[in-house]
N, C-alpha and C positions, 0 to 999 in steps of 0.2 A: 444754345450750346449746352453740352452735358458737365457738369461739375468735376474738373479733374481727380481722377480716383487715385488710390497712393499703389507705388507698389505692391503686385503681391505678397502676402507673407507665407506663403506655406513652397514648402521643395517640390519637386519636381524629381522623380525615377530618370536616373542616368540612361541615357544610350547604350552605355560604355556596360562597364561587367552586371551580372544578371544582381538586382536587387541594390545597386548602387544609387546614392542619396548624393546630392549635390545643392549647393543654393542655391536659391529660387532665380529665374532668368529672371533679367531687369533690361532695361534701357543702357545700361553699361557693358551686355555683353554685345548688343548691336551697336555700339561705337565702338568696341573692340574688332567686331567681324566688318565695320567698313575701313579702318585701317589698314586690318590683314589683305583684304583682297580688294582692294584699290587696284592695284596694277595688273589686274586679272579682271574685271568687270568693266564694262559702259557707268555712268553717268548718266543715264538715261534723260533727254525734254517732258515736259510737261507740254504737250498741244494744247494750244488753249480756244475755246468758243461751244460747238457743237453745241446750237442751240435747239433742241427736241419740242416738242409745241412747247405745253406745260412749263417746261424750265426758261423759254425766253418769254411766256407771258409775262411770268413772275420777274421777271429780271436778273432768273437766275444761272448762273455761269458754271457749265462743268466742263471740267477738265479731264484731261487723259496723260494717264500717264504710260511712256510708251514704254514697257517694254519689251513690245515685241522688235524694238530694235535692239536691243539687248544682244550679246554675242551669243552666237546658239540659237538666237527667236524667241528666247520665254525668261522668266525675271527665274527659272532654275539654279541658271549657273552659280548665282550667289550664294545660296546655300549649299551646291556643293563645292567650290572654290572654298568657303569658311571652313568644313569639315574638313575637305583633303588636307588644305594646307595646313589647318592647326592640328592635322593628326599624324602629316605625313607620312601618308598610303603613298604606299607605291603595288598594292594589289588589292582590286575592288572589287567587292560585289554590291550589287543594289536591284529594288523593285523597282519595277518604273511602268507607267503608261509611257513611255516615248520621251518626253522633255527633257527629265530630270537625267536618262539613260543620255542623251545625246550630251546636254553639257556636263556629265562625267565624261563620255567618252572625246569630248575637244581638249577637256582638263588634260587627261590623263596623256593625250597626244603630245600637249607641249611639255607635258612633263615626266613623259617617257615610263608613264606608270601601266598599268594590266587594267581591264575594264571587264566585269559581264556584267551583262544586265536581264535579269530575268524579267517577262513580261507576259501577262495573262492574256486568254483569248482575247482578241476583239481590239488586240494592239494594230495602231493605223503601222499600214506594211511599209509605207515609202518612211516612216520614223523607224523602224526596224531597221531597213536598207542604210539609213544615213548614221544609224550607229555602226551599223559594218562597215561602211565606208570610212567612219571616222579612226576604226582600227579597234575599235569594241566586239567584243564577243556578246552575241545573244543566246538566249536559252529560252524556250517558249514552255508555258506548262499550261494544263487544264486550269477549267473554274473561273474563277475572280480576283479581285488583287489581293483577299485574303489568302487565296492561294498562293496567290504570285510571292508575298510579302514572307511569308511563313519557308517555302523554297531556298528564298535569299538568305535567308539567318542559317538554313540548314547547310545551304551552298558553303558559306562564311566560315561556320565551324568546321564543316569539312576538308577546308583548304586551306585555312587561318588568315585569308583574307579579311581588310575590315572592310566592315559592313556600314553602306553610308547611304541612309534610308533616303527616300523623296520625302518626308516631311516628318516624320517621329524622331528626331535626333536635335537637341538640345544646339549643337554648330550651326545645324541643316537652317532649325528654325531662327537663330539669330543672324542669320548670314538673308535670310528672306527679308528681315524688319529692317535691312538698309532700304528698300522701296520705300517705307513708312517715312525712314530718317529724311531720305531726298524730297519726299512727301511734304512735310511738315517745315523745311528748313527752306523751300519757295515757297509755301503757300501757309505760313503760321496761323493765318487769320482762315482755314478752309475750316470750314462747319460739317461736312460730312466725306467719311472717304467711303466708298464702295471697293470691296477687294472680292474677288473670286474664289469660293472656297472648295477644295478638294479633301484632301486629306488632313489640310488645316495650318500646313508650314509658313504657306504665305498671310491669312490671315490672325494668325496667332504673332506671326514676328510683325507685323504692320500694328498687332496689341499693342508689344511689346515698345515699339516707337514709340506710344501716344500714350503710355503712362506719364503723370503732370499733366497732361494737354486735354485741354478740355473739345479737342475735336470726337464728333461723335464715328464711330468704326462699323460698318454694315457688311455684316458678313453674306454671298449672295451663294446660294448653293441651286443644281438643275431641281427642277421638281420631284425627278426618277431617282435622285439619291438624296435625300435631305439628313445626313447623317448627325449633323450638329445640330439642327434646329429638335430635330426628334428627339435628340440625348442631352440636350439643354430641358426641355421640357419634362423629359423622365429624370431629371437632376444624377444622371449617372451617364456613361460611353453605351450606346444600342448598337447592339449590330444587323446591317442589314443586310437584305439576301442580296446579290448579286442585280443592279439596275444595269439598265439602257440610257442612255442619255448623247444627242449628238455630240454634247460637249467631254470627250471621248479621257482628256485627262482629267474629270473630276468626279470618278465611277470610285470612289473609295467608298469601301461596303462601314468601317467604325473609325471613330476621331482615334488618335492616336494618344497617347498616354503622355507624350509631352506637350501634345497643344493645346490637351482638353483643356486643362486646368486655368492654360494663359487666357483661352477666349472664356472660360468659363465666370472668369474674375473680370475680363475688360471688356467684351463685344457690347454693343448699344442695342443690335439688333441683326438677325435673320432673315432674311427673304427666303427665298424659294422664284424661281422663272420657268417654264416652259421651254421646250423645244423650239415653239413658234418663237415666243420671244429672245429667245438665245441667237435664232439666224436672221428675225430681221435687224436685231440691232449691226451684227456679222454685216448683214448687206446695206446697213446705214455707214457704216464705216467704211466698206470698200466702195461706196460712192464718195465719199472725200478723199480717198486715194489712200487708205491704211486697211492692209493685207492680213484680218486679222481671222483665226483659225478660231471656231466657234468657241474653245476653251474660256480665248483669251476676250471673245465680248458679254460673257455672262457679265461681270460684273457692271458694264454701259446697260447691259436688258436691265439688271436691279433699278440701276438709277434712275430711268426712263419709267419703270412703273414706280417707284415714288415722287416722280414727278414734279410735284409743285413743292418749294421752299425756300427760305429769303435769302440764303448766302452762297458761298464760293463749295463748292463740290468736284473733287477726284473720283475717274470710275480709274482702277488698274488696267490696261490690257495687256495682261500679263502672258500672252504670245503670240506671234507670226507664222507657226511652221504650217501655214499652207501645203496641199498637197506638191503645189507648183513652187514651193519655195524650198522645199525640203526634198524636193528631185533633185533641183538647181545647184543645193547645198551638195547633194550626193555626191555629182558629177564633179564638183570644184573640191571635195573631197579626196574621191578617187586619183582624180588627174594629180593634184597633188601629193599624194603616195606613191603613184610609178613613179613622181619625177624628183621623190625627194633620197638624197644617198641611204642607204642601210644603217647606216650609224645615226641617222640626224635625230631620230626620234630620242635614242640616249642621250644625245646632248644637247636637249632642249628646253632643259630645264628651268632655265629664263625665260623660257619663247612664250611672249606675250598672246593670249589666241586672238585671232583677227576674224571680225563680223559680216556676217551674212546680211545682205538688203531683202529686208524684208517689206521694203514698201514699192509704189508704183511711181512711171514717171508724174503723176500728178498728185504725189504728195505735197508737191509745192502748191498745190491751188486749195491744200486746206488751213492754209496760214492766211493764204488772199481772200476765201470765200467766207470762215467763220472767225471774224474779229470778235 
């Protein structure tokens, strides 16, 4: 295992007004954001087994941590349940490939607040649909999600909406490192987590958990965007042109200004996976009965090519929303909008959101089948 490294010492540029200085995120402001949104998030299981050749030669045991059961399908909602509530918006705007748009726009249903979500070409349509369904506005724009991103702050200022990015926001990313916390508080003794990296929210807050912890953090990005591994190596943020990648929410073209820094001080290591290897791990998984949206098994493809090593290992699968899971969602979305009163949205303020099945009748045979 890697030698527990100390907190950061250096700040971190605010979300909040332009050129704002704050102190450096720690492990305290991720016990702070699973307090706040306790009552708004899952809990997510650890599945445990999925022995891949290499990992059961060795003896060695990975784990999955689910959250594409997660309410919404993806370990999203966490970070923006953190943000909404400790900022209390009640009018949003945000960038989004799809996820992070949906669990703002559930958010924002039970809590009677405004949603758009702006999203760049090549946004999956049935994630679009299920934001409208949920009662979110979209807005589609040319380009990349630098486009997309740069739109939403323009949106924000023009409307005085706040702005509550999918992963550059200081809330966003400590409201993601509850997965880390859940992580590390069943499996103290795991020696490697694999986390799926995009724009960097999830694995910069899962950093942030594993500060003291000498568990080793593997950040696993598609081949067609490797925006962290590049800009680690150029020791500064690169930005890149616009990639392809199946794994459709982790096309973010440059790290974000808050997460650089967090993976830049904790990550162990970078991978890089393929397209192939992104969908057969996808199709390793939904032969044990977990429905998981290519995004969400990049991080099992990482693990699967590292392979062989002697201890306990987490991949994240950090979502669900299947094209068939997020029809599904739409439909139970809809129906429940004709049939809820005019008023309910206003006073729902309490309203706990309640979870989508994102898995198959035979998710019960991966508890039987991988001891």
């Amino acid at each position: 295992m890697t030698t527990a490294p100390a907190a950061p010492a250096a700040p971190v540029t605010s979300g909040g007004p332009a050129g704002a200085v704050r102190a450096p995120l720690g492990p305290a402001d991720v016990a702070a954001a699973a307090a706040r949104i306790a009552g708004h998030v899952r809990r997510t299981p650890l599945l445990p087994g999925l022995p891949a050749p290499d990992l059961h030669r060795t003896g060695r045991r990975l784990l999955l941590k689910a959250e594409h059961l997660q309410y919404g399908g993806s370990f999203k909602l966490r970070g923006a349940a953190n943000a909404v509530l400790a900022l209390g918006a009640r009018r949003i705007v945000t960038g989004s490939s799809g996820n992070h748009g949906i669990a703002l726009a559930r958010l924002a249903a039970a809590l009677g607040a405004e949603v758009t979500v702006v999203l760049a070409g090549g946004a999956h349509p049935a994630k679009i649909a299920l934001i409208r369904a949920l009662g979110g506005r979209t807005l589609g724009v040319p380009g990349g999600v630098a486009e997309r991103d740069a739109r939403a702050r323009a949106l924000a200022e023009e409307t005085g909406a706040v702005l509550v990015p999918s992963s550059d926001h200081e809330l966003v990313v400590a409201g993601q490192g509850t997965v880390g916390l859940e992580i590390l508080a069943e499996v103290p003794d795991a020696e490697t987590v694999y986390v799926p990296t995009g724009g960097g929210g999830l694995l910069a807050g899962v950093c942030l958990a594993a500060y003291g912890h000498p568990v080793r953090v593997v950040g696993v990005e598609p081949a067609g965007t490797p925006r962290y591994a590049r800009s680690l190596a150029a020791g500064h943020p690169v930005r890149l042109a616009p990639g392809d990648t199946v794994a459709d929410g982790l096309r973010g073209q440059q790290p974000g200004a808050v997460p650089y820094p967090v993976i830049r001080d904790r990550v162990d290591d970078l991978v890089t996976v393929s397209d192939a290897e992104i969908l057969a791990a996808a199709a390793l998984l939904r032969r044990r009965g977990i429905e998981a949206e290519p995004s969400g098994a990049v991080a099992l493809a990482g693990a699967m090519r590292a392979g062989r090593g002697s201890g306990r290992a987490v991949a994240v699968v950090s979502g669900g929303n299947t094209t068939a899971a997020l029809t599904a969602a739409a439909a139970a979305a809809a129906a429940s909008r004709t049939e809820r009163p005019p008023h309910a949205a206003r006073t729902a303020r309490t309203t706990r959101t309640t979870p989508t099945s994102h898995t198959t009748p035979t998710t019960r045979s991966l508890l039987e089948e991988i001891s």
